[in-house]
C-alpha positions as CSV (number, residue, x, y, z in Angstrom):
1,X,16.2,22.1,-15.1
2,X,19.2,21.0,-13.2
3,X,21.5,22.7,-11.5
4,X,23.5,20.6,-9.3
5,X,27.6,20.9,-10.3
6,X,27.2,16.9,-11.1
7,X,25.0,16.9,-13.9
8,X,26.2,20.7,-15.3
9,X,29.9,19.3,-14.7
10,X,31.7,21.0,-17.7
11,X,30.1,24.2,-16.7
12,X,31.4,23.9,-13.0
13,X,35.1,22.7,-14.2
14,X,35.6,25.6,-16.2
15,X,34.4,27.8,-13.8
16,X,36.5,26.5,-11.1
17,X,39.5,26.8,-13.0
18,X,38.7,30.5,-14.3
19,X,38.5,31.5,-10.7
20,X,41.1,29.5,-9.5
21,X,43.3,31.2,-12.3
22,X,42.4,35.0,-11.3
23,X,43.0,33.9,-7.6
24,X,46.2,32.6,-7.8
25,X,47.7,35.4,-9.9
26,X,46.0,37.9,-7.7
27,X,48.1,36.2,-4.8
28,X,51.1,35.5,-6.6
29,X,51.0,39.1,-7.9
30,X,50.4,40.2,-4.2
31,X,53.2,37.7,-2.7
32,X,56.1,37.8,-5.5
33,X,55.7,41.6,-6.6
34,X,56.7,40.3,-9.8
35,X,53.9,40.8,-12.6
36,X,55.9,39.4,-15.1
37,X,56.2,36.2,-13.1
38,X,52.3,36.3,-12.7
39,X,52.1,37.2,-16.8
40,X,54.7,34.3,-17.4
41,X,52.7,32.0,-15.4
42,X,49.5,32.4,-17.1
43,X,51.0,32.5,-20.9
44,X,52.8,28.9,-19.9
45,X,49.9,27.7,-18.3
46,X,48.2,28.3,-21.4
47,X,50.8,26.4,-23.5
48,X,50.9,23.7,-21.0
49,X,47.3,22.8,-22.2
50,X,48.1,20.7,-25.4
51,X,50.8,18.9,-23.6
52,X,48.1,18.1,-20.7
53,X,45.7,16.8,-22.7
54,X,48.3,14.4,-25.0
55,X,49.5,13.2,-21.5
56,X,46.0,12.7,-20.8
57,X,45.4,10.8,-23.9
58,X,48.3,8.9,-23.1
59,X,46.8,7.4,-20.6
60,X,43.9,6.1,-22.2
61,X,41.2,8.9,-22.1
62,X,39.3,8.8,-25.9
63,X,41.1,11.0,-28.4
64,X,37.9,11.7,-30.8
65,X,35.3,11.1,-28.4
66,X,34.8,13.8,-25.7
67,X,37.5,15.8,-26.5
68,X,35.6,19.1,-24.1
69,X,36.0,16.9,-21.0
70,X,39.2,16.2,-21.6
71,X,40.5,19.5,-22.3
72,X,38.6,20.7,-19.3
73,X,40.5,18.0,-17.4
74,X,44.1,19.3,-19.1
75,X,43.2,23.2,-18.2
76,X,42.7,21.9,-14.7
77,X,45.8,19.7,-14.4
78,X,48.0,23.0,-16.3
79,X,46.1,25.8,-14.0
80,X,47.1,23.3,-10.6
81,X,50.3,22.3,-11.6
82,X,52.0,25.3,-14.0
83,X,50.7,28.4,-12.6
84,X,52.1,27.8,-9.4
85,X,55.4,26.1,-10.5
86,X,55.8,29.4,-13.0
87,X,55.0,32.2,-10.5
88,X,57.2,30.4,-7.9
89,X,59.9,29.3,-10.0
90,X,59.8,31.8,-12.9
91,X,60.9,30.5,-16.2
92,X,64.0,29.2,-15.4
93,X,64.2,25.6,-16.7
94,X,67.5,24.9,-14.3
95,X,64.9,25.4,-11.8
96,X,62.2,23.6,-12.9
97,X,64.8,20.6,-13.6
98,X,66.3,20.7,-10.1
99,X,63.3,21.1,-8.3
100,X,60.4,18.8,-10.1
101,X,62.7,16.0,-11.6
102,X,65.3,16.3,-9.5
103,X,63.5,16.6,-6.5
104,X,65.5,19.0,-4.6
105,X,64.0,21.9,-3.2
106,X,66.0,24.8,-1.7
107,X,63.1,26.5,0.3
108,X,59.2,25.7,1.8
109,X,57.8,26.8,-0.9
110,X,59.5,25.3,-3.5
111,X,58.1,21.7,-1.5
112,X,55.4,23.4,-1.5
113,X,55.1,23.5,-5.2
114,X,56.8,19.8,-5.1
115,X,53.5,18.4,-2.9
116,X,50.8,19.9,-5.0
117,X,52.3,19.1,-8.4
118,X,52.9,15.8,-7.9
119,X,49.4,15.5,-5.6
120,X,48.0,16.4,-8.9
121,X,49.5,14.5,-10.6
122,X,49.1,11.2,-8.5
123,X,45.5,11.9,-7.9
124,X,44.2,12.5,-11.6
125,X,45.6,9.0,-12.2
126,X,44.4,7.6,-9.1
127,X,40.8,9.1,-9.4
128,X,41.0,7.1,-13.1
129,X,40.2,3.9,-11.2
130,X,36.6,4.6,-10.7
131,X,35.9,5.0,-13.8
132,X,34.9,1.3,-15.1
133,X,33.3,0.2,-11.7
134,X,29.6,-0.7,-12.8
135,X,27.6,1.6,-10.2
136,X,26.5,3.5,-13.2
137,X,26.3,6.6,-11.3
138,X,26.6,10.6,-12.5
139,X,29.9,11.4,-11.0
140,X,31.4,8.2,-12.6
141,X,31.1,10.2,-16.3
142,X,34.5,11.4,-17.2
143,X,36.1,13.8,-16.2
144,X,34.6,13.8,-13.0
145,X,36.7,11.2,-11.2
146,X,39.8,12.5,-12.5
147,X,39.0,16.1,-11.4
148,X,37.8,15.2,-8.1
149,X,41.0,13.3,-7.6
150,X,43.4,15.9,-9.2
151,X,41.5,18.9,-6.6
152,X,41.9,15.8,-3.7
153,X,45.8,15.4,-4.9
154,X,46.3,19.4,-4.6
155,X,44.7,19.5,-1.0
156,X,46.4,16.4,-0.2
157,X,49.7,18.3,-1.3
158,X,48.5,21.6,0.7
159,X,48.2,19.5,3.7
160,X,51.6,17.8,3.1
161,X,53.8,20.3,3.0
162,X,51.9,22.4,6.3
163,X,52.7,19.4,7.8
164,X,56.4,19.7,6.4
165,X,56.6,23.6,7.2
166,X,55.2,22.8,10.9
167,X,57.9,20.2,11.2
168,X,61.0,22.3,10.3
169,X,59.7,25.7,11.9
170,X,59.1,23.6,15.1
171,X,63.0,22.1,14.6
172,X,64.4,25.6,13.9
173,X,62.0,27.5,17.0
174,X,62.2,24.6,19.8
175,X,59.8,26.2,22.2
176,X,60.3,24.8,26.1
């Protein structure tokens, strides 16, 4: 029996994003003192998942044919990119508009929410390019790639906007 999160990958997605979920809403509960923000977060996040996984499809991921990996692959794209974006930015499509589309954040942590959506974003589709290569090997299967390039796009984003945080609290705090 195998237990490596490779071969048992629907199992290990899921769980990932179950935990991620709890975490993140434990935080943002913790950080915004707003449970209704957290309870927002998580009821969008939910609806977000049939718009995820018709993006998905979209793109060219099978419609009838492993519909559970792609739906695995839409609940981790709406946990990483919605739960966040809701707790931080409420429901307030004005501020969804001006920050996501519009691209202009007011404050670090609405960049912050900037990097690691669009990191998600960027790196599900870029993580789609491995697919077709013909190493035939277990991480190739779908969703796999996708995953592993949506999670890379998040850190990526993380790392991004420390990097963007470091830079302006070092211009606002010039230490001699």
């Amino acid at each position: 029996m195998e237990t490596d999160l490779v071969s048992k990958h629907k199992y290990s997605l899921i769980i990932f994003i179950v935990a991620f979920s709890i975490i993140c809403s434990i935080v943002n509960c913790i950080i915004t003192r707003n449970i209704k923000h957290v309870i927002s977060g998580l009821f969008i996040t939910v609806l977000a998942v049939p718009v995820m996984f018709l993006m998905i499809v979209l793109f060219g991921a099978q419609l009838t044919e492993e519909i559970y990996e792609t739906l695995s692959l839409a609940c981790l794209l709406s946990v990483l990119c919605v739960l966040n974006t809701t707790s931080v930015l409420g429901t307030s499509s004005e501020l969804w508009i001006r920050v996501l589309i519009l691209h202009r954040p007011i404050s670090t942590i609405e960049s912050m929410v900037v990097y690691t959506c669009y990191g998600s974003i960027l790196g599900a589709w870029l993580g789609a390019f491995t697919i077709p290569l013909d190493w035939d090997r277990p991480w190739q299967v779908w969703p796999i790639p996708c995953s592993i390039g949506t999670m890379t796009g998040y850190a990526l984003g993380l790392i991004v906007s420390f990097i963007n945080i470091s830079r302006l609290y070092e211009k606002d705090y010039k230490f001699a």
